[in-house]
N, C-alpha and C positions, 0 to 999 in steps of 0.2 A: 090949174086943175081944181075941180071942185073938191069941197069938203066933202063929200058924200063920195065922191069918184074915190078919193083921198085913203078914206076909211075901207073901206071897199078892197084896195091895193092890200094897206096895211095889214088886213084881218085874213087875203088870201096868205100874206108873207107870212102872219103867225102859223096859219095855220100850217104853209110848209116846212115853216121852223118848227112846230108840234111833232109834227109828222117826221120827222128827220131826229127830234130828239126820243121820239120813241123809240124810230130806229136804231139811234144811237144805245139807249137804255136797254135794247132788246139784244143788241150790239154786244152788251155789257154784261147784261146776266148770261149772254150764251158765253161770251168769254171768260167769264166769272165762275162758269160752270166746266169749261172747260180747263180753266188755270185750278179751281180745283180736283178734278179730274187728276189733272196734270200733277199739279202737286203729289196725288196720292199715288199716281203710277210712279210718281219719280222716288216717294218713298217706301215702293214695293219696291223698287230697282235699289234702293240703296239699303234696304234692309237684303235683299236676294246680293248686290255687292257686297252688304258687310261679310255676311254666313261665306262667298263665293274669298274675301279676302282671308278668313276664317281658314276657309280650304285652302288655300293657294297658301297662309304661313306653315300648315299644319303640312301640307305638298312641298313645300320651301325647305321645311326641317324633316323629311323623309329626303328629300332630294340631298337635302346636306351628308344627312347620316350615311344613303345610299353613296355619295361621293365619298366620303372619307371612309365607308368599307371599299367602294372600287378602287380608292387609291391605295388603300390598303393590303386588297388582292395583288393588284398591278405590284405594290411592291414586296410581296411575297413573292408573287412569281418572277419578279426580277432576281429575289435573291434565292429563287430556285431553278431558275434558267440558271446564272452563275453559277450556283451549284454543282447542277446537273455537268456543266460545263470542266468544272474543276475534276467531277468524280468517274466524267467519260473516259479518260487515259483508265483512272485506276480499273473501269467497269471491265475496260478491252482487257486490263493485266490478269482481273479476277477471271474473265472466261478464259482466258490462255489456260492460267492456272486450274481451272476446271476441268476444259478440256485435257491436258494431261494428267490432271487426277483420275479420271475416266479412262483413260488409256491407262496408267496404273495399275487402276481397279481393276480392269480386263487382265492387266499380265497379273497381277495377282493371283485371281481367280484361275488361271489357266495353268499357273503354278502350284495352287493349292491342288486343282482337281489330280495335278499331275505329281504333288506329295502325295496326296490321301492311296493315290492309285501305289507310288513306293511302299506309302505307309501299312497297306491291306499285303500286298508283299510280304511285307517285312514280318507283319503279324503272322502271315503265315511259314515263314522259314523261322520264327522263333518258336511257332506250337510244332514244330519237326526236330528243329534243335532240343526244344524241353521235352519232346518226346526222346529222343537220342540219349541226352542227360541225362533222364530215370533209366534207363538201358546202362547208360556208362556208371551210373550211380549202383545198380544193381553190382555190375559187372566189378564196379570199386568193392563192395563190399564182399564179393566172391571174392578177389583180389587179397583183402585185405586181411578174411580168414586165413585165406593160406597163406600169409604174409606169417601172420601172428603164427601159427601152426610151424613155416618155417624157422619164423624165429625163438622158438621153442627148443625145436632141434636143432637149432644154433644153439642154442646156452648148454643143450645137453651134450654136444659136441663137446664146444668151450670145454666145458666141465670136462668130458672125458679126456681131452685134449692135455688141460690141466694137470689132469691126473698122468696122463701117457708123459709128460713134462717132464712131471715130478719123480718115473719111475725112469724115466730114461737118466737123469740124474745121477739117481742111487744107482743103476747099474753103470753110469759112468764114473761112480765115487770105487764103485765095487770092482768094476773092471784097472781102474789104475794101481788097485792094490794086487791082482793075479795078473799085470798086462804084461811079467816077466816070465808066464808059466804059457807055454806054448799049447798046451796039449788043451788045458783050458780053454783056451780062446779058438781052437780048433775045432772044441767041443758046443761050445757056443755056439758059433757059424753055422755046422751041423742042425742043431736044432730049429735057430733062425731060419735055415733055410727050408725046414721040411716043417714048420707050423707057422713060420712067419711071426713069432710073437716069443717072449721069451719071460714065465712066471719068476717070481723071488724065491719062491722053493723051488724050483727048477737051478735056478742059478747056485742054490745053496747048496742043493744036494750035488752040484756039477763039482763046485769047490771042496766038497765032504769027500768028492769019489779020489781026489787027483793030490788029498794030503796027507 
């Protein structure tokens, strides 16, 4: 090959080697551009990851708290299922007991109305009675005058009684000393029988007449 052919070759080669490193270089800043690019999306994505992991701890520790109240619910209401479960006998015992407390209440009340109704009765056979009483009370005290009235004329009886006693007595002291004189005592009789009653001067002038 000639030198001139030579040159010729060589200088087309550079030039495709030119042309291929610009390519390359062109290659280079688009990818240069794009790895920056890159770079800065990757650190919006890992600034938007950090904030997003930010969320997800702050998510994480809601989620916790929210689990430890759920399990905390859960186990309230375990121990009020339980509960509920232990106080179901007593609940059924408590409405038995209710329900005949209510039956109770009924006879109660059907007792009371059926007192109150005795009770209105009663009030009124006592304002009849306490009317009756002021009547018996009046009627006492009529009674009671002529109690005192009779007992008045009782004492004056007594007393005269006393006294009729006392004379019967003395004419029985009087009479054992003439009771051996006949005509006396016939005279007596006599008298007794036609006044019923027999005075001390009578008796004295009988004894005057016969000694």
């Amino acid at each position: 090959m000639s030198p001139g052919k030579t040159l010729r070759v060589e200088g087309r080669v550079l030039l495709d080697l030119r042309a291929k490193i610009e390519e390359l270089e062109r290659e280079l800043t688009k990818n240069q551009e794009e790895l920056r690019k890159a770079k800065e999306e990757l650190k919006q994505i890992h600034h938007k990851l950090s904030g997003r992991e930010k969320s997800l701890v702050k998510i994480s520790e809601k989620f916790s708290a929210a689990k430890k109240n759920l399990d905390s619910v859960s186990e309230n209401k375990l121990n009020t299922d339980i509960e509920l479960t232990r106080l179901k006998p007593k609940l059924e015992e408590l409405k038995t007991k209710l329900s005949k407390a209510n039956d109770n209440i009924n006879n109660l009340k059907s007792e009371l109305r059926f007192t109150t109704e005795k009770a209105n009765e009663m009030k009124q056979t006592i304002k009849f009675k306490e009317k009756a009483l002021e009547n018996s009370k009046s009627d006492l005290e009529k009674r009671k005058k002529e109690i005192d009235n009779l007992t008045e004329i009782t004492k004056l009886n007594h007393k005269e009684t006393g006294e009729l006693i006392y004379k019967i007595k003395s004419l029985e002291a009087k009479l054992s000393e003439i009771r051996s004189t006949p005509k006396v005592l016939e005279r007596i009789k006599e008298t007794m029988a036609h006044k019923g009653f027999l005075t001390d001067r009578e008796l004295d002038d009988i004894i005057k007449e016969f000694n």
